[in-house]
N, C-alpha and C positions, 0 to 999 in steps of 0.2 A: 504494500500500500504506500502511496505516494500523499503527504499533508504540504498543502502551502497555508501559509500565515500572509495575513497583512495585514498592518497595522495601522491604523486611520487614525493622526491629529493627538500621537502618544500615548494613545488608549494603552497600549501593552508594553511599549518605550520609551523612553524619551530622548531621542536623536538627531534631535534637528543642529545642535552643533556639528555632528559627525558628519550629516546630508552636507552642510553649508560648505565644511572643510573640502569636501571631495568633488563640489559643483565649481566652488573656486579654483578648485588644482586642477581641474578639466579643464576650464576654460582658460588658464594660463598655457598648460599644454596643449592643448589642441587648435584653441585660437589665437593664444598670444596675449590676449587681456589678462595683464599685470595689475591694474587698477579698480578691482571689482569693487563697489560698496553694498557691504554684508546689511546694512542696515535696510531691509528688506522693502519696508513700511515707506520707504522715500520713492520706491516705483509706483507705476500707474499700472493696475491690476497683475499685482505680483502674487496675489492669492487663486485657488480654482475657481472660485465665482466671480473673478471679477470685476468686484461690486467691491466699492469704500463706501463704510456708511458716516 
C-alpha cells in the first residue's frame, strides 16, 4: 500500500521557513535572482486566492 500526506496551511507542520528557504535557492539557481524579498505580504496576490482583504 502506497499513503500520501499533505499538509494544508500547517495543519500537521509547520514549514513555511523551510518552503521559503528552498523557493529562494531555486530561484537564485535556476534564474539568477539574488535579490528575493521573503516578506511575502509586500506582493500582489502572493496567497492561492488571491484576494487581500
Amino acid at each position: 500500500m502506497h499513503l500520501v500526506m499533505f499538509d494544508i496551511d500547517g495543519t500537521l507542520t509547520e514549514t513555511m521557513k523551510v518552503d521559503e528557504e528552498c523557493y529562494v535557492r531555486s530561484l537564485a539557481e535556476v534564474c539568477g535572482f539574488t535579490d528575493v524579498e521573503t516578506d511575502w505580504s509586500s506582493y500582489t496576490h502572493a496567497t492561492d486566492s488571491g484576494r487581500r482583504h
